[in-house]
C-alpha positions in Angstrom: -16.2 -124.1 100.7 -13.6 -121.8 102.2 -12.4 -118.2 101.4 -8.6 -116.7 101.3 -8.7 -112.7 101.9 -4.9 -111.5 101.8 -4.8 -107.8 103.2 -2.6 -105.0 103.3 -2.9 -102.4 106.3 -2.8 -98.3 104.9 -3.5 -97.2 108.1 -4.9 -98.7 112.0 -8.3 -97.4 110.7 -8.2 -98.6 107.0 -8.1 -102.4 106.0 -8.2 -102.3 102.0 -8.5 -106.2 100.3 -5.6 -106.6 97.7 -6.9 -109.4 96.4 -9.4 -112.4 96.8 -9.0 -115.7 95.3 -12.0 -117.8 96.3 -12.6 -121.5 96.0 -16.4 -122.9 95.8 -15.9 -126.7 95.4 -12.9 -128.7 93.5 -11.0 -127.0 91.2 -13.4 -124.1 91.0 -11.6 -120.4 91.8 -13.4 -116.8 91.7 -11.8 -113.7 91.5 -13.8 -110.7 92.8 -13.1 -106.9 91.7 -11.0 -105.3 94.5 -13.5 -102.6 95.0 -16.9 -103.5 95.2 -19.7 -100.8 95.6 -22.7 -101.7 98.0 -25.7 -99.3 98.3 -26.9 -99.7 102.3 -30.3 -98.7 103.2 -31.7 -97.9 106.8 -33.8 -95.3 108.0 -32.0 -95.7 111.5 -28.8 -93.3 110.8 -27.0 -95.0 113.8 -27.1 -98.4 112.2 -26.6 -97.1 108.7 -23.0 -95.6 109.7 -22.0 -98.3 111.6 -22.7 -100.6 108.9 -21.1 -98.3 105.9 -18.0 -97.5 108.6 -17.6 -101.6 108.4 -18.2 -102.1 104.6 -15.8 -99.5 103.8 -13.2 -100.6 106.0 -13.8 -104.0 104.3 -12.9 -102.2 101.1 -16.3 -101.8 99.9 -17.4 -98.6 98.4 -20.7 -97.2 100.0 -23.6 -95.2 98.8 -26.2 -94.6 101.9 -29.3 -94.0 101.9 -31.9 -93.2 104.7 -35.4 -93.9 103.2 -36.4 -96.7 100.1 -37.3 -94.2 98.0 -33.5 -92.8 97.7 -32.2 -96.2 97.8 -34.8 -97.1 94.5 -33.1 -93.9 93.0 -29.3 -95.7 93.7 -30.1 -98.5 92.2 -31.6 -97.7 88.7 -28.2 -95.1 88.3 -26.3 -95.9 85.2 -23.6 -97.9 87.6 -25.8 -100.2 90.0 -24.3 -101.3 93.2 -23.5 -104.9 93.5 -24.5 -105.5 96.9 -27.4 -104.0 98.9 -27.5 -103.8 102.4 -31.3 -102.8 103.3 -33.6 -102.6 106.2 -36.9 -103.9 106.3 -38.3 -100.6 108.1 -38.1 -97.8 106.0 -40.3 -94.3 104.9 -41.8 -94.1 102.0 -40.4 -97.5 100.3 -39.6 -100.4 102.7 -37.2 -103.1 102.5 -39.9 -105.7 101.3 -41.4 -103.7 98.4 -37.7 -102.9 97.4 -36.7 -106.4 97.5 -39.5 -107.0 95.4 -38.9 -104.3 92.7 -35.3 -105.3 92.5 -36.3 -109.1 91.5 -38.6 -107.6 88.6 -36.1 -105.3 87.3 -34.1 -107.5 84.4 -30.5 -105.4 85.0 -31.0 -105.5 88.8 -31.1 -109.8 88.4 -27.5 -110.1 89.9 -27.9 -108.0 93.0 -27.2 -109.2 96.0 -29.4 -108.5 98.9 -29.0 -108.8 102.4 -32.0 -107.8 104.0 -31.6 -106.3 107.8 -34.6 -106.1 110.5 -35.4 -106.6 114.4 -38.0 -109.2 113.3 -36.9 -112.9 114.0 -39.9 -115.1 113.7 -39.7 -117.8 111.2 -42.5 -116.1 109.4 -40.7 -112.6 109.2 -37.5 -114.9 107.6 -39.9 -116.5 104.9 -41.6 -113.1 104.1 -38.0 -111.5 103.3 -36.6 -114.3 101.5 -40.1 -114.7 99.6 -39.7 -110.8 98.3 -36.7 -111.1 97.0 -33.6 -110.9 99.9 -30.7 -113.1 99.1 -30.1 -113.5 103.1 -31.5 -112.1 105.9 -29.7 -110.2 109.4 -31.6 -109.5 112.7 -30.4 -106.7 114.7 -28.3 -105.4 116.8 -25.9 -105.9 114.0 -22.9 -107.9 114.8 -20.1 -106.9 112.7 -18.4 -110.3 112.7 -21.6 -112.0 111.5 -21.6 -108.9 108.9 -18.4 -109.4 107.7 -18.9 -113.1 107.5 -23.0 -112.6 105.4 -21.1 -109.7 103.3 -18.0 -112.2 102.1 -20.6 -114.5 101.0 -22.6 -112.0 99.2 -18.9 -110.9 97.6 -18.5 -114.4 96.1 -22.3 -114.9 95.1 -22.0 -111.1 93.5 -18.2 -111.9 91.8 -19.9 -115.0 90.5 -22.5 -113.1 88.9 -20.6 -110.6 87.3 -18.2 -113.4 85.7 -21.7 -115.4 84.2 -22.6 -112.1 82.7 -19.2 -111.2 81.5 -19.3 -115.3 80.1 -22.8 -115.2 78.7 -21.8 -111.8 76.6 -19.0 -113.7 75.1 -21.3 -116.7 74.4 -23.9 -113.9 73.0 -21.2 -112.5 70.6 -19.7 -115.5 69.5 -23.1 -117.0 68.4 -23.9 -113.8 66.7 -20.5 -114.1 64.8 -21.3 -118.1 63.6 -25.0 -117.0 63.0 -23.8 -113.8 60.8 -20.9 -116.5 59.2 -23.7 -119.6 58.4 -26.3 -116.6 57.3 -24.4 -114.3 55.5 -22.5 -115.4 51.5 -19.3 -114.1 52.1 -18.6 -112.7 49.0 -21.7 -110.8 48.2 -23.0 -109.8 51.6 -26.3 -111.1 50.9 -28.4 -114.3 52.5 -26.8 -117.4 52.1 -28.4 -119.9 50.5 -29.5 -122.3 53.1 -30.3 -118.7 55.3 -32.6 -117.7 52.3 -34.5 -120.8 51.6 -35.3 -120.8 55.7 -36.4 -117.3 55.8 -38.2 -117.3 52.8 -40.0 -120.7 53.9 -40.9 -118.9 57.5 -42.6 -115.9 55.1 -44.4 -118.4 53.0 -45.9 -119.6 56.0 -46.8 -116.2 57.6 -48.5 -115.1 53.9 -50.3 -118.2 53.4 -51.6 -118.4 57.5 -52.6 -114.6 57.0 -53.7 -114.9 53.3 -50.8 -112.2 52.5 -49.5 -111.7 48.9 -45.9 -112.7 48.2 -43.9 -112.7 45.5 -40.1 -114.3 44.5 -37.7 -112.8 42.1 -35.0 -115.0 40.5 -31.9 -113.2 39.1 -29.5 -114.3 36.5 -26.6 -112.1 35.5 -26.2 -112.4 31.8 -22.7 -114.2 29.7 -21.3 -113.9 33.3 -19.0 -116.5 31.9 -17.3 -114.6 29.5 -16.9 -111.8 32.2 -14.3 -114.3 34.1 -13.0 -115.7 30.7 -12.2 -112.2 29.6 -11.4 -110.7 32.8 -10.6 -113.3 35.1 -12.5 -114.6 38.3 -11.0 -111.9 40.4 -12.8 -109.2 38.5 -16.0 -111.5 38.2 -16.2 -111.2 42.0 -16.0 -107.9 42.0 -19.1 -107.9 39.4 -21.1 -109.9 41.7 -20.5 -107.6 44.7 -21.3 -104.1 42.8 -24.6 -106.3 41.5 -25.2 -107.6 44.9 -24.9 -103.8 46.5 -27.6 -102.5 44.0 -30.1 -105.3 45.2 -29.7 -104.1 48.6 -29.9 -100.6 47.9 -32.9 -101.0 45.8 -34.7 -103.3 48.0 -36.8 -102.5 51.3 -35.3 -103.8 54.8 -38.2 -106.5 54.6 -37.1 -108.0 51.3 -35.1 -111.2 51.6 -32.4 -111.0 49.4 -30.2 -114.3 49.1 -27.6 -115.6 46.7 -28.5 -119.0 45.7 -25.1 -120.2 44.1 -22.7 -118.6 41.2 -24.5 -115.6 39.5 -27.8 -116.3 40.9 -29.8 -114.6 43.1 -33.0 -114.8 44.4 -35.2 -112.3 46.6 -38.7 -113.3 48.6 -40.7 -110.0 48.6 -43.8 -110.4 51.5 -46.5 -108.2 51.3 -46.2 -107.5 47.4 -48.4 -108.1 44.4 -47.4 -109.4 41.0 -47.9 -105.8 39.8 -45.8 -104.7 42.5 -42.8 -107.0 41.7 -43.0 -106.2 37.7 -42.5 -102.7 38.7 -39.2 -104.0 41.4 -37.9 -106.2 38.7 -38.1 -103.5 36.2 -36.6 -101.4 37.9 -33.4 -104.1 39.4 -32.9 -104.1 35.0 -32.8 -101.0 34.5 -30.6 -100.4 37.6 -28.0 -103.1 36.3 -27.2 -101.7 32.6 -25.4 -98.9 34.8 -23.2 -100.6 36.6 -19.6 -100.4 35.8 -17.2 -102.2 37.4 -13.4 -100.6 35.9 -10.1 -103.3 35.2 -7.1 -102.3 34.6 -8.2 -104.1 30.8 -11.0 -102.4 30.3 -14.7 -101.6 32.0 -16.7 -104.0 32.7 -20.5 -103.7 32.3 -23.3 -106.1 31.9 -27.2 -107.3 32.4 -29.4 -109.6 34.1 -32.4 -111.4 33.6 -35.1 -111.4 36.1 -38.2 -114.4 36.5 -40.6 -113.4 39.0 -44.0 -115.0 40.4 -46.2 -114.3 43.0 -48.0 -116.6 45.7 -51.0 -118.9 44.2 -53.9 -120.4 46.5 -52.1 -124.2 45.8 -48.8 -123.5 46.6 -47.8 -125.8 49.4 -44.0 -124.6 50.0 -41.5 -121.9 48.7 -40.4 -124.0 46.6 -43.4 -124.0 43.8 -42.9 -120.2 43.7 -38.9 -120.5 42.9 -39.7 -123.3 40.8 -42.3 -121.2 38.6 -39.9 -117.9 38.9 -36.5 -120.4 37.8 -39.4 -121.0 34.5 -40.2 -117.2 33.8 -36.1 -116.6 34.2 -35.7 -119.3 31.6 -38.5 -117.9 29.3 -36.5 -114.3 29.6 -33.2 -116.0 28.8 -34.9 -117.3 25.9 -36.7 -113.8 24.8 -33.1 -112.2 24.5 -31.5 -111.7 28.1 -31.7 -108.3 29.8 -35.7 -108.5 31.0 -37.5 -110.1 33.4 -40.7 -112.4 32.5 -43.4 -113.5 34.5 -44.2 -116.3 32.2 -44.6 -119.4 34.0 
């Protein structure tokens, strides 16, 4: 492992790093941000300027501190230091209970620690590193050492921020394939797969808690002869408007999916037969006024709704779609434009 540190001087007192380019095993390189901030805590006010006098002419900008109570406070600001400098000795908060906070504080995970004492039994070194410190300094400081513990704590801390900066990209990335596999592009609504998963995972949570359910299975009605007549473009845009009603009209908790075509289907958990009559009257009524408007014409239509609540011997989702694909069928049959819980 070895380090390359190319520096430019701005004054006899002022070394500031231009750059660091890093290389931790074959073929592995780490950039770290040319200003870093480090927060360093020590009740003695000797050692704490001689120590933020050499971080700072290492190109490291300092916030001090003088008792582990104010240090606590620098840390849990908005903009966390990177590295902390700390001594074990301190009023109010020492070095070891700080440690110790820092390591249960999820966005405090990546800080460095260097922990700084006149201790330097074995013990003492196992106690520090125990709580929490990433390394550990006895005193009198020795800037060389210093420079030498802080340069590692630079690479550990640039390595850090990169993970973070790679897991967020990971994170997003998933969440855009996740929203992509879950989501039916055209409507907005659960995919089909997505649906029959979510709705299976609700079955099980209303049957394990002897919860009500119910399914609704929507049909819109001649869609056919809405593409014939108005081509397949326009048909899309019927199964969006019909797709943004069922969202609108539905609580946050109701899974609605589009199961292929002009089909839809919606898993409603916590809800009575009663209570789904009164939804799927309501999704009818709701349909006759939407209007979607061609350059031929406006187009309007209906839908046909089966619906069916959770019985004692169903074993999986699929006996209450099967039963609410039987009621659809049965308000097909009746005339179109109804629901039916006839099954």
């Amino acid at each position: 492992m070895h380090s390359i540190v190319r520096f430019r001087t701005v004054s006899s007192a002022d070394v500031v790093p231009v750059c660091a380019e890093l290389t931790i095993g074959k073929g592995i390189e780490v950039a770290y941000p040319l200003r870093m901030r480090a927060l360093v805590a020590d009740d003695d006010r000797t050692t704490a300027v001689i120590v933020s006098n050499a971080l700072s002419s290492w190109g490291i900008d300092v916030d001090l501190a003088h008792d582990g109570a104010a240090a606590w406070n620098i840390l849990n600001s908005l903009r966390p230091p990177s590295l902390a400098v700390v001594d074990w000795t301190m009023p109010e908060l020492d070095g070891i209970e700080l440690c110790r906070r820092v390591r249960t504080a999820p966005r405090l995970n990546s800080l460095y620690v260097l922990l700084l004492t006149a201790r330097d039994r074995r013990s003492d070194l196992i106690a520090g590193l125990d709580a929490g410190a990433d390394d550990y300094m006895t005193k009198p400081i020795d800037l060389d050492e210093l420079r030498a513990r802080i340069h590692v704590g630079m690479r550990v801390a640039a390595l850090q921020q990169q993970l973070a900066e790679r897991v967020t990209e990971l994170r997003r990335a998933h969440d855009h394939l996740t929203e992509l596999v879950s989501t039916d592009a055209l409507t907005l609504v659960y995919s089909r797969r997505w649906w029959f998963d979510l709705a299976a995972t609700e079955f099980s949570r209303s049957r394990r808690h002897g919860r009500d359910m119910s399914v609704l299975q929507l049909d819109l009605d001649l869609f056919k002869r809405v593409n014939d007549r108005f081509g397949h473009q326009t048909g899309d845009m019927v199964l969006r408007t019909f797709s943004d009603m069922l969202r609108r009209e539905c609580r946050s908790s109701d899974l609605v999916g589009r199961l292929g075509g002009e089909e839809f289907a919606i898993a409603l958990p916590e809800t009575s037969v009663d209570q789904a009559q009164t939804l799927a009257a309501r999704l009818t009524e709701a349909c006759r006024s939407l209007v979607v408007r061609t350059p031929a014409g406006e187009v309007t239509w209906s839908c046909s709704i089966g619906l069916t609540g959770l019985r004692p011997s169903d074993e999986t989702v699929d006996a209450l779609l099967r039963r609410a694909d039987t009621a659809l069928y049965e308000a097909k049959r009746a005339g179109r434009d109804r629901w039916s819980d006839a099954a």
